[in-house]
C-alpha positions as CSV (number, residue, x, y, z in Angstrom):
1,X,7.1,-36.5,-31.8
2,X,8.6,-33.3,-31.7
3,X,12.4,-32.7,-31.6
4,X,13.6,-30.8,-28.5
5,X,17.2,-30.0,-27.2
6,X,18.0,-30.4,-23.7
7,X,20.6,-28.4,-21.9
8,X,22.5,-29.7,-19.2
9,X,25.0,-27.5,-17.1
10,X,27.1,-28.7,-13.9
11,X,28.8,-25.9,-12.0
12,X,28.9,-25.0,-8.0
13,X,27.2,-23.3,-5.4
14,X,29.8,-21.0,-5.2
15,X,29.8,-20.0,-9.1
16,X,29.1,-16.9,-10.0
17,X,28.1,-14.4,-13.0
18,X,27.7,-10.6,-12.5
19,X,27.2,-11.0,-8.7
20,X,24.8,-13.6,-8.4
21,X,24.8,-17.1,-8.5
22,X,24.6,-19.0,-12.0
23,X,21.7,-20.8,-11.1
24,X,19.9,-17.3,-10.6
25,X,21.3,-15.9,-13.5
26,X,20.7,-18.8,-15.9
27,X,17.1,-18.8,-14.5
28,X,16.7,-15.1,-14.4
29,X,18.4,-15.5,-18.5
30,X,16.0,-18.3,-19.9
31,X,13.0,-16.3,-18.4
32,X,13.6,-13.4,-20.4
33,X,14.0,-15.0,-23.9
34,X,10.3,-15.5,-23.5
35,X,10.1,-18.7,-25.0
36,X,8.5,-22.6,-24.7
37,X,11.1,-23.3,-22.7
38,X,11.9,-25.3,-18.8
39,X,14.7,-25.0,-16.4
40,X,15.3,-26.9,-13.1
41,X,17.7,-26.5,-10.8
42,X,18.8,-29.0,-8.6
43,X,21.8,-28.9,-6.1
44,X,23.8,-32.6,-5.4
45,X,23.6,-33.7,-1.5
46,X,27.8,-34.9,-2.1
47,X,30.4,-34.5,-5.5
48,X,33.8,-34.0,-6.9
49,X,35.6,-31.5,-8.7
50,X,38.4,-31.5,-11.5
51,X,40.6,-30.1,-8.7
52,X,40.1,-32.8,-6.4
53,X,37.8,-31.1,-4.1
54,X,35.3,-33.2,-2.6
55,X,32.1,-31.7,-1.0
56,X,29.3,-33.0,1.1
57,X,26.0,-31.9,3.3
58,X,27.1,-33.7,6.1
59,X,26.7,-31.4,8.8
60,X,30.1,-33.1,10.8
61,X,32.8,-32.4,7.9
62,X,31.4,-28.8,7.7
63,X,31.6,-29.3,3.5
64,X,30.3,-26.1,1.3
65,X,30.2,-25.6,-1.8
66,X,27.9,-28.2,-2.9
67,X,27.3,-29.6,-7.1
68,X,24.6,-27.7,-8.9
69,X,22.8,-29.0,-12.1
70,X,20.6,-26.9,-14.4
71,X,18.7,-28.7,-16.9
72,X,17.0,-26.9,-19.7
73,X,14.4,-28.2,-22.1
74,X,13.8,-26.3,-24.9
75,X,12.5,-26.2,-28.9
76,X,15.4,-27.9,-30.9
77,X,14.5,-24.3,-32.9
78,X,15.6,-22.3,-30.1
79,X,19.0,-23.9,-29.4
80,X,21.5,-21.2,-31.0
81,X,19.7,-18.3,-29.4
82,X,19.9,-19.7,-26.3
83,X,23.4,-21.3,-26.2
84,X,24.5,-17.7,-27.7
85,X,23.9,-15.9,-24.2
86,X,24.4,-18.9,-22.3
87,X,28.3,-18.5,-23.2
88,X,30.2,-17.2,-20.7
89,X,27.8,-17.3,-18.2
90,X,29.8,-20.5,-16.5
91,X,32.7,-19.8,-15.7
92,X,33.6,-23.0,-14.0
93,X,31.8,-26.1,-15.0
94,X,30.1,-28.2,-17.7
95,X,27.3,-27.5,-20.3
96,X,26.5,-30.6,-22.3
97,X,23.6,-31.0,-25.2
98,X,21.5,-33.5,-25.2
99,X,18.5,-34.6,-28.6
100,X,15.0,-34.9,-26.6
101,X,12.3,-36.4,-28.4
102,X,9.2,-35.1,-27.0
103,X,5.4,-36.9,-27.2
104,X,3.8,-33.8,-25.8
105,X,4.3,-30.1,-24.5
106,X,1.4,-28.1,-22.7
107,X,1.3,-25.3,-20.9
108,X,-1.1,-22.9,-18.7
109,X,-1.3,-19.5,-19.4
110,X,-1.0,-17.5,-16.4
111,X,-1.8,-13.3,-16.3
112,X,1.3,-12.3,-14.5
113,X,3.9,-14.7,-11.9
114,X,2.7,-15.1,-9.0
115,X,6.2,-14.6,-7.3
116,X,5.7,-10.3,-8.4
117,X,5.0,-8.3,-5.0
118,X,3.1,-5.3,-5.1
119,X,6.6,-2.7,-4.6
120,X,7.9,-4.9,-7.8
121,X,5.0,-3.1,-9.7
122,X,3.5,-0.3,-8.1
123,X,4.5,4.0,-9.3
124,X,6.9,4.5,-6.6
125,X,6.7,8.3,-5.0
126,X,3.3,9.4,-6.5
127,X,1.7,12.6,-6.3
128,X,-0.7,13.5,-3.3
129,X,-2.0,16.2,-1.6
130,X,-2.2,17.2,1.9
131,X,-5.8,16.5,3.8
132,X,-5.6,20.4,4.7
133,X,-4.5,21.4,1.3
134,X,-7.4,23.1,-1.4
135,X,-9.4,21.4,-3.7
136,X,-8.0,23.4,-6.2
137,X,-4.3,21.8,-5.9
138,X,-6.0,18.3,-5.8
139,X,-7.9,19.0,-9.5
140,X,-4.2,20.9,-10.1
141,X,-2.2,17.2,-9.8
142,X,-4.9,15.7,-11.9
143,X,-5.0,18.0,-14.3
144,X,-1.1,17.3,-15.1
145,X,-1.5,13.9,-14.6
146,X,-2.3,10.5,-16.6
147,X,-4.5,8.9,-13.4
148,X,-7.8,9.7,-12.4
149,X,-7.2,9.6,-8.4
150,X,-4.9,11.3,-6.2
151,X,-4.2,10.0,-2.5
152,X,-4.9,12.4,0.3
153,X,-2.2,12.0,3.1
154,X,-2.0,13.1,7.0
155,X,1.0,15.2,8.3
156,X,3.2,12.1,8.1
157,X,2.4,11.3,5.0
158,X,-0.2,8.4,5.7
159,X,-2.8,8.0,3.4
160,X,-6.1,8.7,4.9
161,X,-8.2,9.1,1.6
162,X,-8.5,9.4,-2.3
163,X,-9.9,11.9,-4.8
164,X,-11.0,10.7,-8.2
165,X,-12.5,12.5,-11.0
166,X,-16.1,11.5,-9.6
167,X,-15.3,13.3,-6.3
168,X,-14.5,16.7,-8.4
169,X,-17.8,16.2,-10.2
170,X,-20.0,15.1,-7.4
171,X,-18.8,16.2,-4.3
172,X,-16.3,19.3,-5.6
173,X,-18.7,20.8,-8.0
174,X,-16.5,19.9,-11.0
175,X,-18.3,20.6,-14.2
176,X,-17.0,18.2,-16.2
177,X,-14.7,15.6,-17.1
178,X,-10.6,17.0,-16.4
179,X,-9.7,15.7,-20.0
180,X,-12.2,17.8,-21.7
181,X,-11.3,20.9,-18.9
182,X,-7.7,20.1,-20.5
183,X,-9.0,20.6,-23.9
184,X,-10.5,23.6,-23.3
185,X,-9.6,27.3,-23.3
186,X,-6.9,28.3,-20.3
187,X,-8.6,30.9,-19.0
188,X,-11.9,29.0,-18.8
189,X,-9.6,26.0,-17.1
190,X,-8.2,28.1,-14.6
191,X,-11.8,29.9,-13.4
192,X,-13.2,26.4,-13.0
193,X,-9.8,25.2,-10.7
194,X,-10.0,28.3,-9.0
195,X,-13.5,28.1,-7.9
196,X,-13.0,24.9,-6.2
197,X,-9.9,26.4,-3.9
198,X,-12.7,27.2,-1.7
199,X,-13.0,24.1,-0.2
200,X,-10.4,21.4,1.0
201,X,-9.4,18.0,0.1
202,X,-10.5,16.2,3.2
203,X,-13.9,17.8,2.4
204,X,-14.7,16.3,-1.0
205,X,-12.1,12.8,-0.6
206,X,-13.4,9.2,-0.1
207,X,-12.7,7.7,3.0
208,X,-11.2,5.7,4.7
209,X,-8.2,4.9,1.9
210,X,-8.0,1.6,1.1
211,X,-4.4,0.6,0.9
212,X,-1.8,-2.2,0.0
213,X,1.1,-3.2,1.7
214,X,3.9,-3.3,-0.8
215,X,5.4,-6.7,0.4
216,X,2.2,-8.4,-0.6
217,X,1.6,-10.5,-3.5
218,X,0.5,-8.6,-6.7
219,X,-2.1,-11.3,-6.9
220,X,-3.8,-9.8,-3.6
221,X,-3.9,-6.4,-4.9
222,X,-5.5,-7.2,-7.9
223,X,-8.3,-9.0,-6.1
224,X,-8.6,-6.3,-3.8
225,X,-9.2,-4.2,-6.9
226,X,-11.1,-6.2,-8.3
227,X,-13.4,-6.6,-5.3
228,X,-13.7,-3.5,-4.7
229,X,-14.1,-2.1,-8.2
230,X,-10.9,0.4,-7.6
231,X,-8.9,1.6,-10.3
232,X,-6.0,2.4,-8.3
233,X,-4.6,1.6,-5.0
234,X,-2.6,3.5,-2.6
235,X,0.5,1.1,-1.4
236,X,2.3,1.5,2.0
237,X,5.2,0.9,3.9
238,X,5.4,-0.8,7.3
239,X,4.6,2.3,8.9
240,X,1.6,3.3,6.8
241,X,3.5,5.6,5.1
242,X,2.6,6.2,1.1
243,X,5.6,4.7,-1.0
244,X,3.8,4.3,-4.4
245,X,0.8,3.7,-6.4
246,X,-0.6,0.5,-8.0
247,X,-2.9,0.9,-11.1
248,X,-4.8,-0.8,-13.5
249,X,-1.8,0.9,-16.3
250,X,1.4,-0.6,-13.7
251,X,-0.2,-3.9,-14.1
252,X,-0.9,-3.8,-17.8
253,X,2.6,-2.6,-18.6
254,X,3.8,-5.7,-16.4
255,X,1.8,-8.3,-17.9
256,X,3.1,-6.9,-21.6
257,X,6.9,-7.1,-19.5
258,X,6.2,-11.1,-18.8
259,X,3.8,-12.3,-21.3
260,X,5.9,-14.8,-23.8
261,X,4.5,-14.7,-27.4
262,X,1.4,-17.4,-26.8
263,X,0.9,-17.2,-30.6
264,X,4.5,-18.5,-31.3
265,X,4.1,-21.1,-28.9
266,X,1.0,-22.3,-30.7
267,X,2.5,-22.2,-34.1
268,X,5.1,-24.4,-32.6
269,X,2.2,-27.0,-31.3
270,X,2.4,-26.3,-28.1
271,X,-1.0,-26.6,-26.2
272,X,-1.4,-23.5,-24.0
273,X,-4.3,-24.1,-21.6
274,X,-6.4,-21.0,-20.4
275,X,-5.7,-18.9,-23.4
276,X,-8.3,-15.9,-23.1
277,X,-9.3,-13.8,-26.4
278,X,-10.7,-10.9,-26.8
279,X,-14.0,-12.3,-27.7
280,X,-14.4,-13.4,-24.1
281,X,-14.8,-10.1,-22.8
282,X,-16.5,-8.2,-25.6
283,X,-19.1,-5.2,-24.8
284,X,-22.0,-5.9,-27.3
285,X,-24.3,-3.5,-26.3
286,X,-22.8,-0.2,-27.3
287,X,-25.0,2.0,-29.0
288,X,-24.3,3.0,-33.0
289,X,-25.1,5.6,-35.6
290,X,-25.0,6.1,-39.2
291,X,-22.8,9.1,-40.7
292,X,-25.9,11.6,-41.5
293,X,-26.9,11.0,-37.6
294,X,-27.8,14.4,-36.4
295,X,-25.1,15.7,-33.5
296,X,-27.8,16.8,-31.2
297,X,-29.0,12.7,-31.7
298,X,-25.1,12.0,-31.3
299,X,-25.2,13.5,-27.9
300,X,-28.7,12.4,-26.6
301,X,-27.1,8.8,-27.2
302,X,-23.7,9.2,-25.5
303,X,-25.9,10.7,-22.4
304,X,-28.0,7.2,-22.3
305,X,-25.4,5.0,-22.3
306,X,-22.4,4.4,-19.5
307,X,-19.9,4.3,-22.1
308,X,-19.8,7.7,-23.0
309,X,-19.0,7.1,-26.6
310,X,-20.4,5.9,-29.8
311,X,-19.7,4.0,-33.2
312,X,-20.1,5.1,-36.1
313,X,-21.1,2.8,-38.8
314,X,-22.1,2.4,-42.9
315,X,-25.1,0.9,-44.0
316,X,-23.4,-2.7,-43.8
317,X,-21.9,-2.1,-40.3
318,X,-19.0,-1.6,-41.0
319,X,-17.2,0.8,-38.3
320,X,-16.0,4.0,-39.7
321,X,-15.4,6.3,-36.3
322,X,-16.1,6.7,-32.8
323,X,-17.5,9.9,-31.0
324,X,-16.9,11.2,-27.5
325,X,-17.7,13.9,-25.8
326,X,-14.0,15.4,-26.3
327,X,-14.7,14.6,-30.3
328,X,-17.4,16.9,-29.7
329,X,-15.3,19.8,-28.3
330,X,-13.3,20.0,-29.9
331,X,-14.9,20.2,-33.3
332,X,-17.1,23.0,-32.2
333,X,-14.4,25.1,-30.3
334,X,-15.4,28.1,-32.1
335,X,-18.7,27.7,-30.4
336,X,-17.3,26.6,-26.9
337,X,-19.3,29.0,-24.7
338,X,-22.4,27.0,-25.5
339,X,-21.2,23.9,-26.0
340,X,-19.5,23.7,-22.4
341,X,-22.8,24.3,-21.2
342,X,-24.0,21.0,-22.8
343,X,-21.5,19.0,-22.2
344,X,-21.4,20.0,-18.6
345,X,-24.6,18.4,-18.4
346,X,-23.7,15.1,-19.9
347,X,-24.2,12.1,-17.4
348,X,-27.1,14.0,-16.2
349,X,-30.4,14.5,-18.3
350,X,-30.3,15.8,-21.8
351,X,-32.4,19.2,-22.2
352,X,-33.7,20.1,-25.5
353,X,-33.3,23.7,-24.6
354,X,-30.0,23.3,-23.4
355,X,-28.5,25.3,-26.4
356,X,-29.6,27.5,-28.3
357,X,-28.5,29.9,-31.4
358,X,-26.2,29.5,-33.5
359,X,-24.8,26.5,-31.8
360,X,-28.2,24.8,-31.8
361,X,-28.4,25.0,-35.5
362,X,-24.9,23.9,-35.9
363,X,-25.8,20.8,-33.7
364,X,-29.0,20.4,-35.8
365,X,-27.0,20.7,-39.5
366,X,-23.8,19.0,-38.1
367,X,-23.5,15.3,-38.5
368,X,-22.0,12.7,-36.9
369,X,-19.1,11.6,-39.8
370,X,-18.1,15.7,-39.3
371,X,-16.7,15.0,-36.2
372,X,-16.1,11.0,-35.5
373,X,-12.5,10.1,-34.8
374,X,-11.4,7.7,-37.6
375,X,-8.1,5.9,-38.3
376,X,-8.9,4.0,-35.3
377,X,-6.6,1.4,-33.8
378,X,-9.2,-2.1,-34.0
379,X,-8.6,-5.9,-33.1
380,X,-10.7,-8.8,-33.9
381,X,-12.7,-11.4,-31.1
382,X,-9.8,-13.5,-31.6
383,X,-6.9,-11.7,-30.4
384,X,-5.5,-12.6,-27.1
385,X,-6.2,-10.7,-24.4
386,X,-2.5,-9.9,-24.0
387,X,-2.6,-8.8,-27.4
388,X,-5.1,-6.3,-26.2
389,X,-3.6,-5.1,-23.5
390,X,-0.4,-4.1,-25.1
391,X,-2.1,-2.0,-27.8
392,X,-3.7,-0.5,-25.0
393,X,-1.2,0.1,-23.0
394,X,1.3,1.8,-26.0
395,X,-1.3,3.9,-27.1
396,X,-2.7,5.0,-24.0
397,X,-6.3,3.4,-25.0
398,X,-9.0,3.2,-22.6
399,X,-11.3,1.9,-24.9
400,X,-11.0,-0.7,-27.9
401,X,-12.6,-1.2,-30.8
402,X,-13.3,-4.5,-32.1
403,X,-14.1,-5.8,-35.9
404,X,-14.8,-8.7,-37.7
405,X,-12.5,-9.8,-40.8
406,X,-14.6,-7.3,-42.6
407,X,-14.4,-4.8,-40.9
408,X,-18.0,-4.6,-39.2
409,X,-18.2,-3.5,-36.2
410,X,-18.7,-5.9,-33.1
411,X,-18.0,-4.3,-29.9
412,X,-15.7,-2.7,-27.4
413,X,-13.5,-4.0,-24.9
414,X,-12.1,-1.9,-21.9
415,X,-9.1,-1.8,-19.4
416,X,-11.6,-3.3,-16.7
417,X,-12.7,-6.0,-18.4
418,X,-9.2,-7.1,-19.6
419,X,-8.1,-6.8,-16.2
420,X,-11.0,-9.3,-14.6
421,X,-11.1,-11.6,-17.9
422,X,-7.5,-12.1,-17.3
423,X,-6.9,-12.0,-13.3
424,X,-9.7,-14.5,-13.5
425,X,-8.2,-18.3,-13.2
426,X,-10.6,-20.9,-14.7
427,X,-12.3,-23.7,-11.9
């Protein structure tokens, strides 16, 4: 048996702390502590006060002010902390401690509460452009902004499209990706923007805009989402309007905001039920090189594979970098001119003749532990996908490395698989 302390408060209906009812507050209180703990809240049909009130539900004597009991269950561990802030929270009644000893505590991991509605997350008055509007102020908002997709709106502001990256690059003549355009030299940037005010945003945006209502459940956007394989959703009011933004990031930051400490829990021996690690959603197939890899092999590789990256590793796998494509340019920014060209042409087909020069022996003599990103933030298969997410989240990750307790390299994990592993409830 384990020992637990049970809380037990009486107070009223019409009790109050900071504006709201105790009951709310207590609740509200014991939620953000985070910890193993259970409240109920029960309010008595009939009672009696000190003063010699006496109250009742019975609709003929027209009796308010009705008994309320709260009754906390938590860790006998966690008894100070919480009794600390509970003081002074009731103003008018009785707390009372009570030694629990308990045969078993389990509980089910869940990804976010299912009480959250969509306006209780979303980026409230995002960025968007007119359908009438040029391209060029679309890439413009994107530029200077961390999301990928911008919501096109009519002249009262409904939206009636989106524009992502892959818009720019299919459909806008984009050259490239906007964070390397952002990496690379001003003047360059600003021809490349400029070229696309030619056009407008209803010509290049992806219609019609799927939206969410912003009283809904968060649940129903993410399975929306989800279904649709969106990144991002527009959310409206009751009159269509745009009010916000919902994306994969507002719903990572929430579920670090809720998420108690699982690991404490089971180090308290606590059984948590549908516990998801990072191992459940690892990438296996991402492709690796060795240090003395060639860059010109480096970049052949990245164009093969969807995740536009690869590992670097030693001779006993152990991970030492990761390349991208914005590794890559910015290493050879004295040689930008050709290497724009060749990056340009990434996600297409590689061309052998595609540079040629100087740059071409430089991508021939460079290799690929010159210009891998090291110090890289890793976790291991079994971290919790929460875990995960917050590291993610902090340090603005779209990617994640993960290593074994030696440090060889196993895989990668991304924001969209964290999000389905997660939102996913088990059968």
């Amino acid at each position: 048996m384990v020992n637990y302390k049970a809380i037990e408060i009486f107070t009223s209906e019409e009790e109050r702390y900071r504006n709201k009812p105790v009951a709310d507050a207590v609740i509200q209180y014991i939620r953000n502590l985070k910890i193993a703990a259970r409240c109920i809240v029960t309010r008595g049909i009939a009672g009696c006060y000190e003063s010699g009130e006496v109250t009742t539900g019975r609709l003929e004597i027209l009796s308010f002010n009705l008994p309320v009991r709260i009754y906390i269950v938590i860790p006998a561990t966690q008894m100070e902390r919480v009794l600390d802030g509970l003081n002074g929270m009731v103003g008018d009644g009785i707390v009372a401690l009570h030694d629990l000893n308990v045969i078993s505590h389990r509980a089910r991991n869940s990804f976010f509460p299912r009480q959250l509605l969509v306006r209780d997350v979303m980026t409230a008055a995002p960025k968007s452009v007119a359908a009438k509007n040029p391209l060029s102020d679309a890439a413009n908002l994107l530029l200077s902004s961390i999301f990928t997709g911008l919501p096109v709106v009519d002249d009262k502001g409904r939206p009636i499209g989106v524009i992502t990256q892959g818009d720019l690059i299919a459909k806008g003549g984009l050259p490239l990706r906007l964070g390397l355009l952002a990496e690379s030299d001003q003047n360059r940037a600003g021809t490349v923007i400029d070229a696309l005010s030619s056009r407008s945003a209803a010509e290049v945006m992806t219609t019609p805009a799927v939206t969410i209502a912003e009283d809904r459940p968060l649940a129903e956007a993410v399975n929306l989402m989800l279904a649709k394989d969106f990144k991002r959703l527009p959310v409206v009011d009751g009159t269509g309007r745009l009010t916000g933004m919902l994306s994969r990031l507002d719903i990572f930051r929430t579920v670090m905001r809720e998420a108690p400490d699982w690991n404490s829990f089971r180090a308290q021996k606590i059984e948590v039920a549908h516990l998801k690690s990072v191992g459940d959603i690892l990438r296996r197939d991402m492709h690796i090189v060795s240090p003395d890899t060639p860059i010109d092999e480096v970049i052949r590789v990245i164009d093969q594979n969807d995740i536009q990256r690869v590992a670097v590793v030693d001779f006993e796998g152990k991970l030492l970098g990761l390349i991208s494509d914005r590794d890559l340019l910015r290493y050879f920014k004295q040689k930008e001119e050709g290497l724009w060209n060749l990056l340009s042409r990434v996600k297409h087909s590689f061309q052998k003749n595609a540079c040629s020069g100087d740059l071409r022996q430089c991508l021939t003599e460079t290799n690929a532990g010159a210009v891998m990103t090291t110090g890289l933030i890793t976790v291991r298969e079994e971290t919790l996908i929460e875990e995960a997410i917050s590291l993610m989240t902090e340090k603005a990750l779209k990617r994640l490395p993960v290593v074994d307790d030696t440090g060889r390299f196993r895989g990668l994990i991304s924001r969209d698989s964290l999000l389905r592993t997660g939102f996913h409830e088990p059968a």
